[in-house]
Every structure is written in C-alpha cells, then in structure tokens.
C-alpha positions in Angstrom: 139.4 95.3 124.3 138.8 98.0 121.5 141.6 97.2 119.6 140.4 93.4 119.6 137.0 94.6 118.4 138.7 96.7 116.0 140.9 93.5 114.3 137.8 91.4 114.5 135.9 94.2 112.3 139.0 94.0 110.4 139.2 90.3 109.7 135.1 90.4 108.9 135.5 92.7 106.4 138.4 90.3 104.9 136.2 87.6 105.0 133.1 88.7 103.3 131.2 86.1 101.3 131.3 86.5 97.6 127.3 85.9 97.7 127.4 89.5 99.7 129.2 91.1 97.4 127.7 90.1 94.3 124.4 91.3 96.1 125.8 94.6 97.2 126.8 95.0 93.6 123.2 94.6 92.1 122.0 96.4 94.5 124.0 99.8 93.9 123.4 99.5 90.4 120.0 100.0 90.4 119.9 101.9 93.8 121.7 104.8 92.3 120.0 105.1 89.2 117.0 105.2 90.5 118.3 107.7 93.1 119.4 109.9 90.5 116.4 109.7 88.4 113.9 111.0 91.5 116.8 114.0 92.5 117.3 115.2 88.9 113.5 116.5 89.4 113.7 117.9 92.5 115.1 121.1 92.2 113.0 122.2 89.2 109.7 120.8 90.6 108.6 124.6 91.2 109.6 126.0 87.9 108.3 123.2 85.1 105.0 124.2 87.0 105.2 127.6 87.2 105.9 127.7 84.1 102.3 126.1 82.9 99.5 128.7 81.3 95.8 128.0 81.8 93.9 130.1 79.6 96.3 132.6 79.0 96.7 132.6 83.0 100.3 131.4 84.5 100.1 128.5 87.4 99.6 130.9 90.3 102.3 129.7 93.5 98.2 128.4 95.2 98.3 126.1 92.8 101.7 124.7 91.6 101.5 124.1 96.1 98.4 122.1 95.3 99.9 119.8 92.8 102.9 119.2 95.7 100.3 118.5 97.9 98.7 116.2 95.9 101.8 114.0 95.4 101.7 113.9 99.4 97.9 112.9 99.7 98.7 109.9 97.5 101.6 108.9 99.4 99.8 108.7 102.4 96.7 107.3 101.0 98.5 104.7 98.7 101.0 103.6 100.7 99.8 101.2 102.7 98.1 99.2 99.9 101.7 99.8 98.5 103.1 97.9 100.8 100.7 95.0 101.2 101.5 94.9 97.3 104.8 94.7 97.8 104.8 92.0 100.3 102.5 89.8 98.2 103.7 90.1 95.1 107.1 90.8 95.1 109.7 93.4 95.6 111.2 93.3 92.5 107.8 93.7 90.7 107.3 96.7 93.0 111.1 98.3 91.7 110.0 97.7 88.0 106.4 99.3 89.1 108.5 102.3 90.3 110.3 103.4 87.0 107.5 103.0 85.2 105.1 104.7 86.9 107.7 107.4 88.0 108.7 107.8 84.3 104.9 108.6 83.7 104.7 110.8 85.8 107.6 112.8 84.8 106.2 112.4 81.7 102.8 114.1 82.4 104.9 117.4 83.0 105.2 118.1 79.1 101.1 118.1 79.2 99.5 121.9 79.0 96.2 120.3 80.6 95.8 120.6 84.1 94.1 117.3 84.7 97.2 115.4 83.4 99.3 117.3 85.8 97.4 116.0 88.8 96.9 112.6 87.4 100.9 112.7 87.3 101.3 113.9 90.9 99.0 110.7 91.5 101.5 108.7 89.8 104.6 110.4 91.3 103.2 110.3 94.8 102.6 106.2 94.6 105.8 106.3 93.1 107.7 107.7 96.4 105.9 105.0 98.2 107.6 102.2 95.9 110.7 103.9 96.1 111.1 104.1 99.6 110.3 100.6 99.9 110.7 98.0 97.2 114.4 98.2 97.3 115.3 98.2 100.6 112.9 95.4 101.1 113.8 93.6 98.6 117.6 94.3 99.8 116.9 92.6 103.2 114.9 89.9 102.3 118.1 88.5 99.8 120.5 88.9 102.6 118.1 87.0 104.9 117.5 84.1 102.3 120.9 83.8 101.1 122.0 82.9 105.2 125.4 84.8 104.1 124.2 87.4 107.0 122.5 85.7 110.1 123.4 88.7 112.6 123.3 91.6 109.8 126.3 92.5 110.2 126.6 93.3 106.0 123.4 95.0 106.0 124.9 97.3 108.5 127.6 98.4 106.4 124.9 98.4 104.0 122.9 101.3 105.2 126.0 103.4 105.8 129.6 104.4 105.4 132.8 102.0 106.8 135.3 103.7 105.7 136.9 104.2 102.1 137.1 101.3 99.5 140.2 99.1 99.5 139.8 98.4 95.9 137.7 95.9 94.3 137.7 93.0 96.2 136.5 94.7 99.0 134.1 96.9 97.8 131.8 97.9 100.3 127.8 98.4 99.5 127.6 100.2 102.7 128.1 103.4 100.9 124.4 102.9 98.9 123.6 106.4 101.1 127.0 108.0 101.2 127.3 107.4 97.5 123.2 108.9 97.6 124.6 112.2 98.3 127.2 112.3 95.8 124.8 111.2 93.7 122.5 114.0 94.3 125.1 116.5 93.5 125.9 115.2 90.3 121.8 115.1 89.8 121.9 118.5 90.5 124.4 119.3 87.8 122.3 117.2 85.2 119.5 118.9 86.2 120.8 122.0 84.8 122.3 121.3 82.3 118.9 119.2 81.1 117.0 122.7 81.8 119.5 125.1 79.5 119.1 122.4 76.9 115.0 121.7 76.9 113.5 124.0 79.3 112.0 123.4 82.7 110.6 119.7 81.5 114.0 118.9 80.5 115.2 117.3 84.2 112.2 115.5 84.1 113.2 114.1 80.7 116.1 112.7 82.0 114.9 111.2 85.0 112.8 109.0 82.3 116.0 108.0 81.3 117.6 106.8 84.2 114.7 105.2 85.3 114.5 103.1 82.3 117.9 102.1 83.0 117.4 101.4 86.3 114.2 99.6 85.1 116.7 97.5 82.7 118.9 96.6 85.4 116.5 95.3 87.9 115.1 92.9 85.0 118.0 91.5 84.3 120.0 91.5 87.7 117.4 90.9 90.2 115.8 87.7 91.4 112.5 88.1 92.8 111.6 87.4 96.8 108.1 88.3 98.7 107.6 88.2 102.2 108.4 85.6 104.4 105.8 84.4 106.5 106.1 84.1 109.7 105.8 80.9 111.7 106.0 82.1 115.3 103.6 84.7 115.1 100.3 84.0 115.9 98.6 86.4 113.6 100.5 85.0 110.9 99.7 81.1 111.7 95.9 81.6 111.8 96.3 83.2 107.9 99.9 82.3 106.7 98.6 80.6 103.5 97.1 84.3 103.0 98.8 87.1 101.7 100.1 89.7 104.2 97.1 92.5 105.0 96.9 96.0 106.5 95.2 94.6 109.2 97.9 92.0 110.2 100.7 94.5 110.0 99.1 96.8 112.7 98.6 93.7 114.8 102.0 93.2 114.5 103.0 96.5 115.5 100.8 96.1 118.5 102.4 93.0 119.8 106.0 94.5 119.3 106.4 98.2 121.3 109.8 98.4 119.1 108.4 98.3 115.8 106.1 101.1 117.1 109.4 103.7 118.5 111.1 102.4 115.5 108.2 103.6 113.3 107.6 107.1 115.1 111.1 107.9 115.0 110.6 107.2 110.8 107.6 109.4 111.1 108.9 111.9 113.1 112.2 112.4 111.7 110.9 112.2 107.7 108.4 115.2 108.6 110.3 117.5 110.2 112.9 116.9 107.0 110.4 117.7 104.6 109.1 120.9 106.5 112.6 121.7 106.7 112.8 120.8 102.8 110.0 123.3 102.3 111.5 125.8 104.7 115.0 126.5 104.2 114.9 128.8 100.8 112.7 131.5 102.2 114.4 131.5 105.8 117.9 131.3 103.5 116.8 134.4 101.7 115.6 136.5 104.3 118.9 136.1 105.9 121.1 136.6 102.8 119.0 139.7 102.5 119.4 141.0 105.8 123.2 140.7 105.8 123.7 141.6 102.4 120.7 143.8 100.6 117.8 143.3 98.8 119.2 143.1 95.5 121.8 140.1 96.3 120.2 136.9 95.1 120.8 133.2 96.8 123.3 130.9 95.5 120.8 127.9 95.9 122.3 125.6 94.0 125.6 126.0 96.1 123.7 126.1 99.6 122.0 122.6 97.6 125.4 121.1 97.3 126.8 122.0 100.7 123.7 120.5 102.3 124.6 117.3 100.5 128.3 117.6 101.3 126.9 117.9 105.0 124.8 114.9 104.5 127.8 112.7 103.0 129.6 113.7 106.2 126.7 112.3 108.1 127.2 108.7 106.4 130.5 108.7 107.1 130.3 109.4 110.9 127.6 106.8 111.2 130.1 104.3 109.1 132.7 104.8 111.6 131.3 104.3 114.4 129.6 101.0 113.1 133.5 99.9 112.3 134.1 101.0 115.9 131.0 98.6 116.7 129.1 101.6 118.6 125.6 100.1 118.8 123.0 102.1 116.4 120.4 102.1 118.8 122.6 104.3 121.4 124.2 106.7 118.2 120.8 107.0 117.1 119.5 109.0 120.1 122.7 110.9 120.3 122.3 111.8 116.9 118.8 112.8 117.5 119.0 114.6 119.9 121.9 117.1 117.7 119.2 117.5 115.4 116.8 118.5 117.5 119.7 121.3 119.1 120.2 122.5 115.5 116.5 122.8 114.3 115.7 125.0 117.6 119.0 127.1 117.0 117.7 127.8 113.8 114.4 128.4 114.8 115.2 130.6 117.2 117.9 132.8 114.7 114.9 133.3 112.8 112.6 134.3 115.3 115.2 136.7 116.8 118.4 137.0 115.3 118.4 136.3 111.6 121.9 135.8 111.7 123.1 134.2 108.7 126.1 132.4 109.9 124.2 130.8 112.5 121.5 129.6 110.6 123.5 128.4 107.9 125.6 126.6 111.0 122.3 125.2 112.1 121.4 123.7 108.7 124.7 122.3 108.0 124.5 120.5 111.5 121.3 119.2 110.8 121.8 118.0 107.3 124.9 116.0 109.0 122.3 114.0 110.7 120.6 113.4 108.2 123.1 112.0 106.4 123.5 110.0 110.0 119.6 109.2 110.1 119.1 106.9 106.8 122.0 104.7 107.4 120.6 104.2 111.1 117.3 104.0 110.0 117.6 101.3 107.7 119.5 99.1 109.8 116.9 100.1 112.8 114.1 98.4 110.6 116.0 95.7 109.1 116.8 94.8 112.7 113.4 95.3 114.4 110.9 95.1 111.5 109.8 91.0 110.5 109.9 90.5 106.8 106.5 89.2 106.1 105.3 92.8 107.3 108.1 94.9 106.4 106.7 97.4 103.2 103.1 97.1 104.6 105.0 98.2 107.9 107.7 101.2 106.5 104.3 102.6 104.3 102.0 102.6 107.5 104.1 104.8 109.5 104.1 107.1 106.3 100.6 107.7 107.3 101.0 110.3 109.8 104.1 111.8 108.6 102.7 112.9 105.4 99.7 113.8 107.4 101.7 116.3 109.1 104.0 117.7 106.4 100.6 118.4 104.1 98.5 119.7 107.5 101.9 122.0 108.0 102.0 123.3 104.1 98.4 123.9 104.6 98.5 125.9 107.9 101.6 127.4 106.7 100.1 131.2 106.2 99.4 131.3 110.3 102.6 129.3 111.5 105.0 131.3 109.3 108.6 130.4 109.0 108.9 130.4 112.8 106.2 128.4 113.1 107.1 125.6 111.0 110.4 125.5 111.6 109.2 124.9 115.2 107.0 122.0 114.7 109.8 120.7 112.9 111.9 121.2 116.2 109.0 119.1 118.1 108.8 116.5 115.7 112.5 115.9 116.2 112.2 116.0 120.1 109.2 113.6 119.7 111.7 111.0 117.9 115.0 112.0 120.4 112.2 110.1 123.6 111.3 107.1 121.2 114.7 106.8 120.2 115.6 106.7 124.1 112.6 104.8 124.9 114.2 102.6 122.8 117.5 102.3 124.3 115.8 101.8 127.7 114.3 98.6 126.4 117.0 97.1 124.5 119.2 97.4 127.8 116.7 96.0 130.3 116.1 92.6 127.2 119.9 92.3 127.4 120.2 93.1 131.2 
C-alpha cells in the first residue's frame, strides 16, 4: 500500500502541468527577494538605532524598544484593513505596496530626527502586514483560477520541502521556505558586509535594493487576482457585489470552527516565536557566560546561522512526509507538541540549570519546527481558509498575536527571561489542543 502511494507521488510529480511550474517560477522570484530584503535588516535593527543621537544624547535601549514596539502596534492595528485592501483591490497591488513602503521605511533609518524614525516603524510595521499576506494570497488564488490544482496537491509542495530538485524540468516551488532559510543566511552575510561598508544604515540600504527588484519583478511577471467571492456562503450572497469587509471575515470565522483552530494555532505559534525572537540573545549569553567567563563574547551570528540550518531541516522533514502523503493536519500536532517539549526544556535550563548544551539543544529543536510550522501553516490556510476572506482572515488573527508579543516586551522587567520564555511555552501548548482539536474534527467529517 505505501509503496503504491509512494509511485503515485512519483508519477504526480512527473506529470506536473507546465501552468504550475511557470507559476512556481514567478512566484520564487519575487518571494525570495523580497525575503531577503526584510532579513538583511534584521540583525542590525538594534544597532542603526542605537546608534541615533538626540541632542547630544544616544537612543537609550527604552527607547530604540519603543520604536520595535511601534512597528508591532501598527501591525496589529493595520492589519486587518490590510487585508480587506488586499482582498478588494488586489494582491499584486498589495506586493508592489510592500516594496515600496518597506523601502521607505528602511529609508527613514538614515534620518537623525526622531519623528521620521517612528513614522518609518509605521511604515515598516504595515509593511509586515503585506508581506505576510499579499504573496501567499496572491499564490493561492492563481493556483485556484488556473484549475491546474483542484485538490492542492502543488500548493502542498509549495509550502514545503519534497525532496531535492531533479534538474529543471522538475523544479519544485515547494522549497519557497526551505530556500527562505538559505536565504536568510546569505542575508545575513550581506548584512555585514553592507554594515563594514556604510555603517549600521548600510543593511537597510540594501534591502531598498532588493526590494526594488523584487518590486520590478512583480510588475512585470505577475498578473493580478482579488478575492473570489463566494457563492455558497450566505454572508457573501447578501453583499457579493460588495467588496470583502472586516465584518464579513469574522462572520466567516464564526460559521467555520476550523478557520478559528487554524487561526489560533497562527496566533499562538507566531507569538511565542517572536518572544522567543526577543529572548534567545540574553538567555544565550548568560549561559555562554556561565560555562565559559565573563569576558567570552557570543558568536551570534553563528548561533544565527545554525538556527536557520535548524529551520531548513524543519522544511525538509515536513517535505518528506508530504511525499510520504502523511496528512498535515496529524504532523502538525506532532510537530507542535515537540515545540512545546523544547520551549519548556529551555525554560526550565534557565530557571535551574543554565546549562548551555541543553539550551542550545532546546533551541535547535525548536527552530526545526519552525522550519516544520510555515510549510504546514500555509498549506493549513490554503486548505481551510476561503479566498474571498483569506488576507482579511491571516491579518485578523494577527490581532492578538501581536497583542501578546507587545503586552510581553512591555511586562518584560517583571516576567524576566524565565517568565517570557514560559508564556512562550503556554502559547505553544495553547496551539498543540487547537491543532488536536483540529484533528478530532477532521476525523469525525471523514468518519
């Protein structure tokens, strides 16, 4: 029986429309880029606004954590409207919106005036909303027009890693995330070299650049598409000559419990990552310090690079296991549940412990699911999410995750490392009884 599901894998991968690949194609192009262009900045975020002097006074660490803050408020508050854009107007529109707004952003980093700096963590902040989105919305809703990929089967390999290219001709998209790690490594090493050569606003720079390029490419590759409406939902009949609303995605929520588990495991998930994004370097010091002295710095970049090593890993498990047609819904709670395991091991190491092999071990184990979580995730919401709702939908469930990463950051003097780290351990067991909740419903629909 496996070995005939194994062949017929085999001989669907052989038979892949052109239209499919052609898609794929366009859509790495400007997937990467763009990718590239938002990881370039991340790991000198701190320093290009540290670096700032207000009257004669350098940016204190209260307030270059204000200006990440700010970014997160305007996710959260802008998303949703985000979305509804997205839907109405297009998702290509909302990809070109990206790189220019993004770019402006970065661009507000070579201002000495404070007010320009929070005006551009405005922009960047709206920007992650149309990153996270547009794409992977626009993405779906050409594989769902063309009618090259009625069951989703492409979209699948897709959102993760099916093993390793067999040359051209059948070229896989589905390492778009895999690839997004290697991607970030070589950011990473860009990022540098941009900062030796300029200064702390040199990364940021660069990411203008790639975004223009990714900017180019949409223009000229992509085709536009906006949300299809609908015709068996009733919320949708009574308006579908109207252009999706707020209001109308939460209905639609409401009427479908598995766009709701769906949603929290997005929520849940995403915020415990960027606690843990928040958390690592002080927890990784302290233990490099306690094992090795005071006076022994931390290799961050390398730790940076192993966590993406860890996350390319991920991909690759996930894209296995889809070749070995594992359904996602079931490798999705197991995977969720490992990340739970690994966030309380290394929350308790650092309440205890502080032992630096294990809580590097912990890390690693949970930056292999998250390389696990983005592939599932995406074919989660292109399975259970409708397209006439779909950015309006990914954008509202950013809601409460940024409401917790921001209430975290804020709280952060009284939790401590311990303490964040733990809700971060929560959040993740939260998401382990949707994602199982989940499961329980999918079997008793197909029981």
């Amino acid at each position: 029986m496996q070995r005939a599901s194994v062949s017929s894998g085999s001989d669907s991968i052989n038979s892949k429309p052109k239209s499919v690949k052609d898609l794929q194609m366009k859509f790495l192009a400007v997937f990467w880029l763009l990718r590239c262009a938002d990881w370039i900045q991340g790991p000198y975020f701190y320093e290009v606004y540290a670096s700032k002097v207000f009257n004669g006074v350098p940016a204190s660490l209260a307030l270059v954590s204000k200006l990440f803050l700010t970014g997160f408020a305007s996710t959260a508050l802008f998303g949703p409207v985000v979305g509804r854009a997205l839907d109405s107007y297009g998702r290509k529109k909302g990809t070109l919106a990206f790189a220019v707004i993004y770019a402006l952003g970065a661009a507000s980093t070579k201002s000495p005036i404070l007010q320009v700096l929070f005006l551009g963590r405005i922009l960047s902040g709206i920007g992650t909303s149309l990153l996270f989105s547009a794409p992977e919305s626009w993405l779906v809703g050409e594989a769902q027009q063309s009618g090259d990929d009625p069951d989703g089967t492409w979209l699948g390999e897709t959102f993760g890693l099916v093993g390793v290219p067999r040359g051209l001709n059948s070229f896989k998209m589905d390492i778009a995330y895999a690839g997004d790690a290697l991607v970030a490594i070589l950011a990473g090493q860009f990022a540098g070299a941009a900062a030796a050569a300029r200064g702390p606003t040199g990364p940021f720079e660069l990411s203008a650049g790639f975004l223009s390029l990714g900017g180019l490419l949409t223009a000229f590759l992509w085709k536009e598409n906006v949300a299809k409406r609908s015709e068996d939902s009733e919320v949708t009949e009574v308006s579908k000559s109207s252009r999706p609303s707020i209001k109308e995605a939460v209905q639609v929520i409401k009427d479908d419990p598995k766009i709701m588990l769906v949603g929290g495991v997005q929520s849940l998930f995403e915020a415990a990552m960027y606690i843990f994004v928040l958390q690592w370097p002080p927890a990784i010091t302290r233990a490099v310090a306690k094992r090795f002295g005071e006076s022994v710095g931390t290799p961050y970049g390398t730790v940076f690079s192993c966590f993406m090593a860890c996350c390319l890993l991920g991909s690759t498990i996930f894209g296995q296991l889809a070749k070995m047609a594992v359904p996602t819904e079931k490798f999705a709670a197991v995977m969720l549940s490992i990340a739970t395991i690994a966030m309380s091991t290394a929350t308790f190491t650092v309440s205890s412990s502080m032992s630096l092999p294990a809580l590097v071990a912990a890390f690693f184990a949970f930056e292999a699911c998250v390389g696990m979580y983005f592939p599932s995730i995406g074919t989660l919401r292109s399975k259970y999410v409708p397209d006439s709702h779909r950015s309006v939908i990914m954008n509202l469930f950013g809601i409460p995750l940024n409401v917790l990463v921001v209430t975290v950051f804020l709280s952060i003097a009284k939790l401590g490392l311990k303490g964040a780290l733990g809700i971060s351990s929560g959040a993740l067991g939260l998401a382990t009884l949707c994602m199982l909740k989940l499961n329980t419903m999918v079997a008793k629909k197909s029981g």
